[in-house]
C-alpha positions in Angstrom: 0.0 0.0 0.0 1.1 3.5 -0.6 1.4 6.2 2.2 -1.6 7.5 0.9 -3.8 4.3 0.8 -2.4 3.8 4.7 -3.1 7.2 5.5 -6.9 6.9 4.6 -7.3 3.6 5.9 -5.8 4.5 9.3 -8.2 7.8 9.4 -10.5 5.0 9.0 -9.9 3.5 12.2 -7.4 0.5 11.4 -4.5 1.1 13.6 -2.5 -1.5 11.5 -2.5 0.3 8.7 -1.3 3.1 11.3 1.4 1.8 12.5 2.6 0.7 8.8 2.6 4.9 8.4 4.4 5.5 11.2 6.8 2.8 10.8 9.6 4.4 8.5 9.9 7.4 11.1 9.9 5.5 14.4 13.9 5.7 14.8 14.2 9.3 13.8 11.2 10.5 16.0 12.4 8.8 19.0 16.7 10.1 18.2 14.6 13.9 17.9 12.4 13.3 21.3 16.4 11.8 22.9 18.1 14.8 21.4 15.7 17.2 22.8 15.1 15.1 26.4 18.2 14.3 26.8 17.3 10.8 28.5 16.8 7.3 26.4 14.0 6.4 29.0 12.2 10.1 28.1 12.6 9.5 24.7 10.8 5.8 25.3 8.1 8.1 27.1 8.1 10.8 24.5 7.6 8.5 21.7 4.5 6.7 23.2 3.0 10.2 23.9 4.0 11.6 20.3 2.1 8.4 18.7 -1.0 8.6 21.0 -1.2 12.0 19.5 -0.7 11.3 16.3 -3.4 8.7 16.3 -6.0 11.1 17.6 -5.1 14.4 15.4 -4.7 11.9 12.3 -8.0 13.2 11.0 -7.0 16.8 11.6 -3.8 16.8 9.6 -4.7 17.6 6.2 -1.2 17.1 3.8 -0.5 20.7 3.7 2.7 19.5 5.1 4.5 16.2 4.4 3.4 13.5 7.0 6.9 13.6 8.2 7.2 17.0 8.8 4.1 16.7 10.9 5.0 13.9 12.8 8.0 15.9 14.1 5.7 18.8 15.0 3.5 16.5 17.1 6.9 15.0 18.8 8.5 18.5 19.1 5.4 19.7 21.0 5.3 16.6 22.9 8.7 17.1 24.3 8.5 20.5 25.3 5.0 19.4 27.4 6.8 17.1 29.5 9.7 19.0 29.8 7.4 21.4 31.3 5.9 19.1 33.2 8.7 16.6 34.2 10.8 16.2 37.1 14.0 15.6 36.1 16.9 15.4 38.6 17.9 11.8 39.6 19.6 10.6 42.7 22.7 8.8 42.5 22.1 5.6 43.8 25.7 4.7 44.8 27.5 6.8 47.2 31.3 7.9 46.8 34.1 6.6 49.2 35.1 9.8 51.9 38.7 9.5 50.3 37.3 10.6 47.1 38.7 13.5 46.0 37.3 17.1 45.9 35.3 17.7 42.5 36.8 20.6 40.1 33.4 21.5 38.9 29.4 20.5 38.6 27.4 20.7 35.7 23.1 21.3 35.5 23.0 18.4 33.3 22.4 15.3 35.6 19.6 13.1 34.0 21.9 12.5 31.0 21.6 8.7 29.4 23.6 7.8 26.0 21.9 6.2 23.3 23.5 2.8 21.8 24.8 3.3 18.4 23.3 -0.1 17.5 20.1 1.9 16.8 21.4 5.2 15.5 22.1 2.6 12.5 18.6 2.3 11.9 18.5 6.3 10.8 18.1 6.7 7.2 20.6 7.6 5.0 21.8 10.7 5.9 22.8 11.9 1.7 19.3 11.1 1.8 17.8 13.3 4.2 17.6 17.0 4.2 20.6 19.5 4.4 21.9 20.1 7.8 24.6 22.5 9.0 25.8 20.3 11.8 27.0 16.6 11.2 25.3 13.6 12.1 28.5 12.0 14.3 28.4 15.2 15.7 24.6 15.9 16.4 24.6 12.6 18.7 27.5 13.2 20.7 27.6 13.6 24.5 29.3 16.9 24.4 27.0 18.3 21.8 23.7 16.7 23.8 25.1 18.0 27.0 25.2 21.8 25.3 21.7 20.9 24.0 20.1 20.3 27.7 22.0 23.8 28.7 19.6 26.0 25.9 15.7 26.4 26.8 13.4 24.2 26.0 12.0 26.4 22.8 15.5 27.4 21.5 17.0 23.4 21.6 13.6 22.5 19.5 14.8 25.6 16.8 18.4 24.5 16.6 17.3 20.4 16.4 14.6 21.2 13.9 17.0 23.7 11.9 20.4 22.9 11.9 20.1 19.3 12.6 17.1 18.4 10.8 17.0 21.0 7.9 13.4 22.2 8.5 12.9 25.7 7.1 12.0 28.8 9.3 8.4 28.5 8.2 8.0 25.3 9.2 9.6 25.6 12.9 7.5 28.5 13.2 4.5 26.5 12.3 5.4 23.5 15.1 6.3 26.5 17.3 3.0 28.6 16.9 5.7 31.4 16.1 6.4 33.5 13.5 9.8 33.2 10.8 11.4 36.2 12.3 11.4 35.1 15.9 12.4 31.9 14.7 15.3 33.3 13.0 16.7 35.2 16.6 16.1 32.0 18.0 18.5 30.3 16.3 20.9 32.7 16.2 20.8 33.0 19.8 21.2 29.1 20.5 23.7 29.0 17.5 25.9 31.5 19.7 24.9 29.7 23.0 26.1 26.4 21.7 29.4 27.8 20.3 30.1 28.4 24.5 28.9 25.3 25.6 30.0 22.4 22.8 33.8 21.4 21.6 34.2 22.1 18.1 33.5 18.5 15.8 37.4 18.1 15.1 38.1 17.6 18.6 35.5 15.1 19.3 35.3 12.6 16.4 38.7 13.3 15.3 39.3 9.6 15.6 36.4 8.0 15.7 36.2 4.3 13.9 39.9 4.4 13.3 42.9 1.9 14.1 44.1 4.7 16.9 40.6 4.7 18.6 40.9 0.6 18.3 44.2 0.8 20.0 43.4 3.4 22.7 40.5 1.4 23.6 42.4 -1.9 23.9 44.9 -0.6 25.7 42.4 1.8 28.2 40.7 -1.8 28.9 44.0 -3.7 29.6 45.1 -0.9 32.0 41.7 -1.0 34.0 41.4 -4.4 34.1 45.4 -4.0 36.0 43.9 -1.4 38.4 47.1 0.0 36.7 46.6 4.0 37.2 49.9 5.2 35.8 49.1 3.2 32.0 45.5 5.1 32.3 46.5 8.4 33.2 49.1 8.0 30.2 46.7 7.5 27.9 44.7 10.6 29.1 44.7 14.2 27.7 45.8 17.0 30.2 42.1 18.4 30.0 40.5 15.0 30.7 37.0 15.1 32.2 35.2 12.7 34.2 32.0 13.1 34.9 29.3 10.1 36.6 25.4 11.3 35.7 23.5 11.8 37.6 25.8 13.1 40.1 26.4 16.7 39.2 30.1 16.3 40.4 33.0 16.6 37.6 36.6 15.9 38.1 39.3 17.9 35.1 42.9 17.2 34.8 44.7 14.1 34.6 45.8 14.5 38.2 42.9 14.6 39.5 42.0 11.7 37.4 44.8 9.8 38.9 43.2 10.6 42.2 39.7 9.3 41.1 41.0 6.0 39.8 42.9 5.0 42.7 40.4 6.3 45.4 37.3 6.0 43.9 36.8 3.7 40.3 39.4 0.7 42.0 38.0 1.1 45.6 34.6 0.7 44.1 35.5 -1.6 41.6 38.0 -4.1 43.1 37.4 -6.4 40.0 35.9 -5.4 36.5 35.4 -7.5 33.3 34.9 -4.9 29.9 32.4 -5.5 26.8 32.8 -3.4 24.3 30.1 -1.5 22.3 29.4 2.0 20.8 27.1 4.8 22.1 26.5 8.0 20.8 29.3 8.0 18.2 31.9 7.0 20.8 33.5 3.7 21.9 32.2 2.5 24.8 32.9 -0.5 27.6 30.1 -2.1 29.5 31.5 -2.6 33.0 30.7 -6.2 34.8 31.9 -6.1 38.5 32.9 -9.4 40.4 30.3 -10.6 42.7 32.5 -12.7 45.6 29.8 -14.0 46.8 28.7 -16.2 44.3 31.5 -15.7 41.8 29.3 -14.4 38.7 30.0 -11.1 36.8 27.0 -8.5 37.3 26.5 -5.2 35.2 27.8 -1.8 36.9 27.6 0.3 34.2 28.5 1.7 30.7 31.9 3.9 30.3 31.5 6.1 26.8 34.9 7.7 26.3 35.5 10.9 24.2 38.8 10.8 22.1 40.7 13.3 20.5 44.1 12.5 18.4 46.2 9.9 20.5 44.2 11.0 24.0 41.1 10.2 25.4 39.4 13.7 26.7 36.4 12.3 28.6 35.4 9.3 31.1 31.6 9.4 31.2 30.7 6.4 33.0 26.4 5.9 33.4 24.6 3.9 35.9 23.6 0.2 35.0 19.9 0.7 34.1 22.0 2.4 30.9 22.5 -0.9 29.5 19.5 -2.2 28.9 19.1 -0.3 25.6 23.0 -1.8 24.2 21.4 -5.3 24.3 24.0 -6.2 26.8 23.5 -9.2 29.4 23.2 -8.7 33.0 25.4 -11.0 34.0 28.3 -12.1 31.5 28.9 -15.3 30.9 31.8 -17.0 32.1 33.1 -17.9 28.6 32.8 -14.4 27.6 36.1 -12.9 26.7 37.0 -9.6 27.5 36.8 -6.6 24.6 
């Protein structure tokens, strides 16, 4: 059936041929509602909202616009309803040891998740999709979704929908109930805002899918697994940050790095196991911690690292309720090998 044969017969009533309409824009809509949330669990929320409402206004949207275009107006809306709505500052659910040391900053965005790039392969083809200023390796990263959650709600949605997405100014003013012009200062404003808050794109996929990422990973994973902090902190850039959402708390500089390893990731980690995957663009290791007590390896979390040249600049280690998304077992098997 074409679009247009689904589109009647879901006005109709058949939610079948509903879902068959929807289906070819499930992945983008839900990467827009994570870019704009900030949280793979919100986005899970977001999606279920944007989809409800999509159902009921079906017989209200009449093609002016494609049914893309008004499938992300429905989802933009959606996001910025339970942003207003939504409490969003986690707890930390694991304390840090008293010999940890003294944090060298904080940052606002705590309910940060990343976002396995297992299903950012499912986006279309990006030479097939419209024009956008900033690059897709880019517009995923956790530096440039971190900068995102920093803008207001109504100036993230104009940047994602223009410079991202490629939506005109007439159209984000339509999703917006705005007008062109204010659009326009929007996005200049959050254009200059994001400038402050987001690395430049050569410093943060510089490397990314190369031989010297696969080597800096290996070698990052053989050095944790030896509770060896002088290999790490080698392999570290002078700037490094590392930073453990939701906690608020970041640590800069590899020698305050050093410190964190030694009194805080091998105190609470006496023995890890790594698996690799991806998230957000960036290599990643799923974390299994020994359990003594009945010898097994349970999941403790998800480390993305940020890498720049022949250094990693950022350790952004995530909770384990991250994993789920990465298709990643809870407890690794003992003939799995380490990665």
């Amino acid at each position: 059936m074409t679009e247009s044969d689904l589109l009647q017969a879901a006005r109709s009533g058949d939610d079948a041929a509903f879902a068959a309409l929807v289906a070819p824009y499930r992945r983008e809509l839900h990467v827009h509602c994570y870019r704009m949330l900030g949280s793979f669990d919100d986005a899970d929320d977001a999606m279920q909202e944007t989809l409800l409402a999509a159902w009921r206004g079906l017989a209200a949207f009449q093609s002016r616009a494609s049914l893309r275009t008004w499938l992300y107006q429905v989802a933009t809306n959606t996001c910025l309803n339970l942003i207003r709505t939504a409490s969003r500052r986690p707890q930390m659910t694991d304390p840090l040891p008293a010999s940890a040391p003294e944090p060298t900053g904080s940052t606002e965005v705590t309910w940060l998740q990343p976002y396995p790039d297992l299903l950012l392969d499912e986006l279309p083809d990006p030479d097939a999709a419209p024009h956008a200023r900033i690059e897709r390796a880019e517009a995923v990263s956790l530096a440039f979704l971190t900068a995102l959650q920093l803008l207001s709600p109504r100036a993230r949605a104009v940047l994602v929908l223009r410079d991202v997405l490629g939506f005109s100014a007439a159209e984000v003013a339509q999703t917006l109930d705005s007008t062109p012009e204010a659009v326009a200062v929007a996005l200049s404003r959050a254009r200059a805002a994001l400038r402050v808050h987001a690395p430049s794109r050569a410093t943060t996929h510089g490397t990314t899918g190369t031989a010297e990422e696969a080597r800096l990973v290996g070698l990052l994973t053989q050095a944790l697994v030896a509770h060896d902090v002088e290999a790490v902190v080698r392999l570290l850039a002078d700037d490094v940050r590392i930073a453990m959402p939701p906690l608020p708390a970041v640590w800069q500089g590899r020698d305050r790095a050093a410190t964190f390893l030694a009194e805080v990731a091998f105190r609470l980690v006496p023995r890890a196991r790594f698996v690799s995957t991806r998230a957000n663009g960036q290599p990643a290791l799923g974390v299994y911690m020994h359990d003594p007590a009945d010898g097994l390896w349970r999941a403790g979390g998800l480390l993305v690292l940020t890498l720049a040249g022949a250094h990693i600049t950022g350790l952004t280690r995530f909770e384990s309720a991250t994993m789920r998304p990465f298709g990643l077992p809870s407890i690794l098997p003992d003939d799995q090998p380490d990665n």
